[in-house]
C-alpha positions in Angstrom: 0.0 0.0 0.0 0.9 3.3 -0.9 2.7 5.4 2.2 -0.4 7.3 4.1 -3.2 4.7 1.6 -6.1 3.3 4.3 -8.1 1.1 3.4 -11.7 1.7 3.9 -13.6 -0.2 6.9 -17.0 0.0 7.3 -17.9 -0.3 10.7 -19.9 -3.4 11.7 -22.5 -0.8 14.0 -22.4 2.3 15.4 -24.0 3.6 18.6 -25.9 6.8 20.3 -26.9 7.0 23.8 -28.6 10.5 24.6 -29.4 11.6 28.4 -32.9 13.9 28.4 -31.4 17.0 28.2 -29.5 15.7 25.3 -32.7 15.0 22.8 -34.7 17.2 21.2 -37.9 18.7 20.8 -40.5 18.0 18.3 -42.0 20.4 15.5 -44.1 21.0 12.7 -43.8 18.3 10.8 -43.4 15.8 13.5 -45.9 12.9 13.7 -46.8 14.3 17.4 -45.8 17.9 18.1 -46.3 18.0 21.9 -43.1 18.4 23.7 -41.9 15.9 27.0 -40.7 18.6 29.0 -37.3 18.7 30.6 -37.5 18.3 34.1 -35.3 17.6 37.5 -36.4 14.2 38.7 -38.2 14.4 42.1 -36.3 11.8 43.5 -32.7 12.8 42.6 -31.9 16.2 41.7 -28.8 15.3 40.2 -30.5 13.9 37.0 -32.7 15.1 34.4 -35.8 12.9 33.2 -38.2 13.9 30.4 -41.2 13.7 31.5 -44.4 12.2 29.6 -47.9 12.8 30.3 -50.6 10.0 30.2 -53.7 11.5 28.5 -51.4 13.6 25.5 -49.0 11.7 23.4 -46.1 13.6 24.2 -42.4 13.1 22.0 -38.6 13.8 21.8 -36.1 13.3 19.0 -32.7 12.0 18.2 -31.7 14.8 16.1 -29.5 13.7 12.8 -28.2 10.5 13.4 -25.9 7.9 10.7 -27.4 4.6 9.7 -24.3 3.0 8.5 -24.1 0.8 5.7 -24.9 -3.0 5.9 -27.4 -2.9 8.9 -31.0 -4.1 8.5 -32.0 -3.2 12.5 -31.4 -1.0 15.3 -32.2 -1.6 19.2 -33.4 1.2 21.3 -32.9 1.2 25.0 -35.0 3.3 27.2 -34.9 4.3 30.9 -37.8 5.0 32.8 -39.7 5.4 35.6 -42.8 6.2 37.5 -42.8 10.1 38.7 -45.2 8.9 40.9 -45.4 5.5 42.5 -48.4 3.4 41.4 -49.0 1.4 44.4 -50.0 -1.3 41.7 -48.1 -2.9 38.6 -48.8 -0.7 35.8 -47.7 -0.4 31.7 -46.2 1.8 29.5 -46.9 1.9 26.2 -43.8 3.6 23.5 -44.0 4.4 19.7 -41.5 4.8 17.2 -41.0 7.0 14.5 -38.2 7.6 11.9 -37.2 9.2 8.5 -34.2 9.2 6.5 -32.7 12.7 4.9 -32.1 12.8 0.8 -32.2 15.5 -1.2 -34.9 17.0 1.6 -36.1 15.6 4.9 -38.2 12.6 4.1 -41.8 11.9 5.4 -42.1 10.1 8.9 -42.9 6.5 9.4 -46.1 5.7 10.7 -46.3 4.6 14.3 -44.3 1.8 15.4 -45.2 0.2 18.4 -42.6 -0.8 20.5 -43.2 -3.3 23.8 -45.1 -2.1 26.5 -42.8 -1.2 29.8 -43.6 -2.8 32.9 -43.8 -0.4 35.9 -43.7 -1.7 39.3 -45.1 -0.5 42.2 -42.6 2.1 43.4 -40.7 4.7 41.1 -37.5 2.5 40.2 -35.7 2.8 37.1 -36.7 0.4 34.4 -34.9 -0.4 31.7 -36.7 -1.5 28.2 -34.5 -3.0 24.9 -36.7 -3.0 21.8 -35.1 -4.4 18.5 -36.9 -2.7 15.2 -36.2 -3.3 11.5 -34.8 -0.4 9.5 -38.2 -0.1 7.3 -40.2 -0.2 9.8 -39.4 3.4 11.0 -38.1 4.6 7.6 -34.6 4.4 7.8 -31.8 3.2 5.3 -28.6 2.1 5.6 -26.0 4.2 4.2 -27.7 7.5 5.2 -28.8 10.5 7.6 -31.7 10.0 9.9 -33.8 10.4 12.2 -35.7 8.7 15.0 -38.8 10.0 17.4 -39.8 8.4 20.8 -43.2 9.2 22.0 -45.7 7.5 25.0 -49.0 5.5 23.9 -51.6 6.7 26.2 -52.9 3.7 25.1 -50.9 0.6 26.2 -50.9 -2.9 24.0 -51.3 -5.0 27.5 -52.0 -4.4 31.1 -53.4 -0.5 32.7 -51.7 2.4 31.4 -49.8 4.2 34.4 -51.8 7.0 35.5 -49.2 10.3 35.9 -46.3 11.6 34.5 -43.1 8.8 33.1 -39.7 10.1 33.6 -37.5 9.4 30.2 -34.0 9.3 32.1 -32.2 8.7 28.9 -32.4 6.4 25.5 -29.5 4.4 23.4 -29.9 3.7 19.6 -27.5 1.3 18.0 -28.0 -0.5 14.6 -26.6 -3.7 13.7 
């Protein structure tokens, strides 16, 4: 090889892990437009939670994230928890959207419904893992997107949690 020649690797996945002040807030456009509010969290006022209401769906954003090339998935990890403890095992319903950037911003996927959280009965952190196939939230390999995270106020399984969920932080890495 020639002196100062690399050769070209593509990586085999790449990674993002955003804390709640780190995402951002929706807009016009956006499949849901209502904004999770930043917060402190009530327990610990060392960490920041956003925090999403049960009656209005409610999202936050990624910002412009790489899909690299040769992935077909990505797995999104979320922590949670209960603002408010529910004295009774409750669930948590999640969608999730995406798009991938061309010459424009593309349209948003529709709705994609990831597994309801379990909450127990106190206001410990859960964590959640969900693993999503690039076209099911609009995304291609090899390009710029994007990826929104909202609550179902209407849960697949189990009684929705009454009161505010704390979003402590979510991780997107594709595969």
């Amino acid at each position: 090889m020639p002196h100062g020649y690399q050769k070209r690797r593509t990586k085999p996945y790449r990674s993002y892990e955003f804390s709640a002040d780190q995402l951002t807030n929706p807009a016009t456009g956006w499949p849901i437009t209502a904004i999770a509010p930043l917060a402190v969290s009530t327990n610990d006022d060392d960490v920041l939670e956003r925090l999403f209401d049960d009656t209005t769906p409610e999202a936050v954003g990624t910002g412009q994230i790489f899909v690299p090339d040769n992935v077909s998935q990505l797995r999104i990890t979320t922590l949670w928890r209960a603002e408010t403890a529910p004295g009774a095992a409750r669930t948590l319903g999640r969608h999730l959207y995406g798009m991938t950037f061309g010459d424009t911003a593309g349209a948003w996927s529709s709705a994609h419904q990831l597994l309801d959280t379990d909450i127990g009965t106190n206001e410990n952190y859960v964590e959640q893992t969900d693993v999503v196939a690039l076209g099911d939230v609009s995304l291609t390999a090899g390009s710029f997107g994007q990826v929104a995270f909202g609550r179902d106020v209407t849960p697949t399984a189990g009684t929705n949690l009454t009161g505010d969920a704390g979003l402590v932080g979510l991780a997107v890495e594709f595969f």
